[in-house]
C-alpha positions in Angstrom: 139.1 -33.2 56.5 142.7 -33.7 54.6 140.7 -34.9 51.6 138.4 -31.6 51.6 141.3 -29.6 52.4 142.8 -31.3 49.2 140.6 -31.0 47.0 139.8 -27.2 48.2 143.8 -26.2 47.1 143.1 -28.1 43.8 140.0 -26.2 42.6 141.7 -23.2 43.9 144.8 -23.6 41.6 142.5 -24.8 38.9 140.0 -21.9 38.9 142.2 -19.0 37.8 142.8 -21.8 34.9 139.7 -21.9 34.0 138.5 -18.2 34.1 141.7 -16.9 31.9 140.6 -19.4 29.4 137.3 -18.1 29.6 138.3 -14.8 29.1 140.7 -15.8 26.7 137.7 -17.5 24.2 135.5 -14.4 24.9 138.8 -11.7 24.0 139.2 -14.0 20.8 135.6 -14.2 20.2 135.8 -10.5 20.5 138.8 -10.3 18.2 137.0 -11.9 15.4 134.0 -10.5 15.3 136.1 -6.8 15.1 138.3 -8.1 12.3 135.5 -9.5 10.6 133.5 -5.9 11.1 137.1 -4.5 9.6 137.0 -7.0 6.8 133.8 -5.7 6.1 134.5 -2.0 5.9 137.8 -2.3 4.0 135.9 -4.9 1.4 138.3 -7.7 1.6 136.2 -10.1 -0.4 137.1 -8.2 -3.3 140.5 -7.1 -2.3 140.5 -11.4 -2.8 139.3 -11.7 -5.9 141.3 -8.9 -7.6 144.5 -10.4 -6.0 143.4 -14.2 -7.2 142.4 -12.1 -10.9 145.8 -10.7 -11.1 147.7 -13.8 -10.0 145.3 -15.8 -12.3 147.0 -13.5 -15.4 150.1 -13.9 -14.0 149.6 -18.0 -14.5 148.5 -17.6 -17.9 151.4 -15.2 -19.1 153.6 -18.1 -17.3 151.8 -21.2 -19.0 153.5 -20.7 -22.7 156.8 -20.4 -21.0 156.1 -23.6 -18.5 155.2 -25.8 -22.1 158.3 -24.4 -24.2 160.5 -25.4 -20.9 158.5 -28.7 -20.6 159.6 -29.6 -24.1 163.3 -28.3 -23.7 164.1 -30.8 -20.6 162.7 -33.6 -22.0 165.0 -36.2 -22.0 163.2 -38.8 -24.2 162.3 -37.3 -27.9 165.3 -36.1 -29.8 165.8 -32.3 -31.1 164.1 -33.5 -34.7 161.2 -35.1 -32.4 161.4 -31.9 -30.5 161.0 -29.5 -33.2 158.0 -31.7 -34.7 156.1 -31.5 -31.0 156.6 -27.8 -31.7 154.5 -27.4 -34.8 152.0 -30.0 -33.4 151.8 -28.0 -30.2 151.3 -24.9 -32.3 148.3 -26.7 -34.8 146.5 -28.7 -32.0 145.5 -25.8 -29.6 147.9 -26.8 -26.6 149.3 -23.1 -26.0 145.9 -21.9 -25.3 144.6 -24.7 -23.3 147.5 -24.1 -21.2 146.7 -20.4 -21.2 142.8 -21.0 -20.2 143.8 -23.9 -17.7 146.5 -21.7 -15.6 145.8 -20.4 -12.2 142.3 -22.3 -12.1 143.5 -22.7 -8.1 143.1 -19.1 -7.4 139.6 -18.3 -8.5 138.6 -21.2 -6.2 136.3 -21.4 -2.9 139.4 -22.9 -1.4 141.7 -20.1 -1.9 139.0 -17.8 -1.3 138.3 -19.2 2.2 141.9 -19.0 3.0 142.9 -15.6 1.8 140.2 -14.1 4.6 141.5 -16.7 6.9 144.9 -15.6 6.3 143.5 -11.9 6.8 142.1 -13.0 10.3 145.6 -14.3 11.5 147.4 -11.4 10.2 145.5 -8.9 11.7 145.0 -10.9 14.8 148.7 -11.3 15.0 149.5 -7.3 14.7 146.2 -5.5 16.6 144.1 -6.2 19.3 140.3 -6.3 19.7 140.4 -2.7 20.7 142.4 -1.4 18.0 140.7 -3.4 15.2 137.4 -1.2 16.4 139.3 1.5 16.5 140.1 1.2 12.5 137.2 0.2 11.3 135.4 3.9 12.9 138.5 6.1 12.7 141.2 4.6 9.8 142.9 8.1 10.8 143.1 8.2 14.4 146.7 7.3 15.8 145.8 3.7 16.0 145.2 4.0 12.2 148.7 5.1 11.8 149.9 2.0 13.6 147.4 0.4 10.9 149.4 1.6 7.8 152.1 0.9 9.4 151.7 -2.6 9.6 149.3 -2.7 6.6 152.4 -3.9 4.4 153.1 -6.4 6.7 150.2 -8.0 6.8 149.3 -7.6 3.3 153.0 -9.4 3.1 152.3 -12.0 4.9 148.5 -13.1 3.7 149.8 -12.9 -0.1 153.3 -14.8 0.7 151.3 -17.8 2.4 148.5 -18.1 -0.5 151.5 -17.6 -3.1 153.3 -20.5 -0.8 150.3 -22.8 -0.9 148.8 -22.2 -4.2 151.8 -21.1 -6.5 153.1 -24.6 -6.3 149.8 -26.3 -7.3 149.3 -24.0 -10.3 153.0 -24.9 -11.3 152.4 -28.2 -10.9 149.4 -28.5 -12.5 150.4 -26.4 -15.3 153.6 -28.7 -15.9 151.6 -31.8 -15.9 149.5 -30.4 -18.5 152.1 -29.3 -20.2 153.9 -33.0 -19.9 150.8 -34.2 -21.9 150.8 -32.1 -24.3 154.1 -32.8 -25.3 153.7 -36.4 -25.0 150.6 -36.2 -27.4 152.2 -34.0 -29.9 155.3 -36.2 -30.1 153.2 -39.4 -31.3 
């Protein structure tokens, strides 16, 4: 009887448990089905690829710069050595491979899928279920005041983590490209 008894209080304490985090999944299954809905209606697919187009342009206005500074701190030729990587740099097309090769990171699947992922946690981080519906029929209701509000925000925050993970590789990459441009100009 102590054993039933037991095992009774157990299941009891473990039962609320269980239904909150069943009602948890279905709020968040609920959640993300409205943001992608709002998604949807505010095109965000394309709101991606123009922000990856303009960041791509960005890379390629940087990628001369990122090669001339590439040659300035290197510590092995000599300013005569220097000044001859110039002109080879110049005649042997490395500018503009460095131009066409800049950014490449940001018209990928990779980002792609991470900018709307980044869209799903920002918005699931400032609105609830409810509220997400109620942008997506009414963008001028009160609740899409609280939507401008925050719209900044957001916006903020999806661009500053893709900048954070992807600015970095394009540098990178764009530096090692430009290391080897400068190494095969200088021979």
């Amino acid at each position: 009887m102590l054993n039933t008894t037991r095992r009774i209080a157990v299941l009891a304490a473990f039962v609320p448990a269980l239904m909150g985090a069943q009602h948890a999944r279905a709020q968040d299954a609920d959640k993300t089905a409205a943001i992608k809905e709002l998604l949807s209606v505010m095109q965000a697919d394309q709101a991606v690829k123009g922000q990856a187009e303009n960041w791509q342009a960005g890379a390629k206005q940087e990628a001369p710069l990122v090669l001339e500074q590439v040659l300035v701190e290197n510590k092995t030729l000599s300013d005569a050595q220097k000044q001859a990587a110039v002109e080879k740099l110049k005649k042997n097309g490395a500018v503009q491979r460095m131009v066409d090769g800049a950014g490449k990171q940001f018209g990928t699947d990779a980002f792609k899928n991470d900018a709307i992922k980044a869209h799903y946690d920002a918005f699931g981080k400032y609105y609830t279920a409810q509220e997400i519906r109620d942008l997506t029929t009414f963008l001028k209701s009160p609740t899409g005041q609280k939507f401008m509000a925050n719209q900044g925000k957001a916006t903020q925050e999806i661009w500053g983590s893709m900048m954070q993970k992807y600015g970095p590789q394009v540098g990178k990459s764009m530096r090692d490209a430009a290391e080897k441009e400068v190494t095969a100009a200088s021979k």
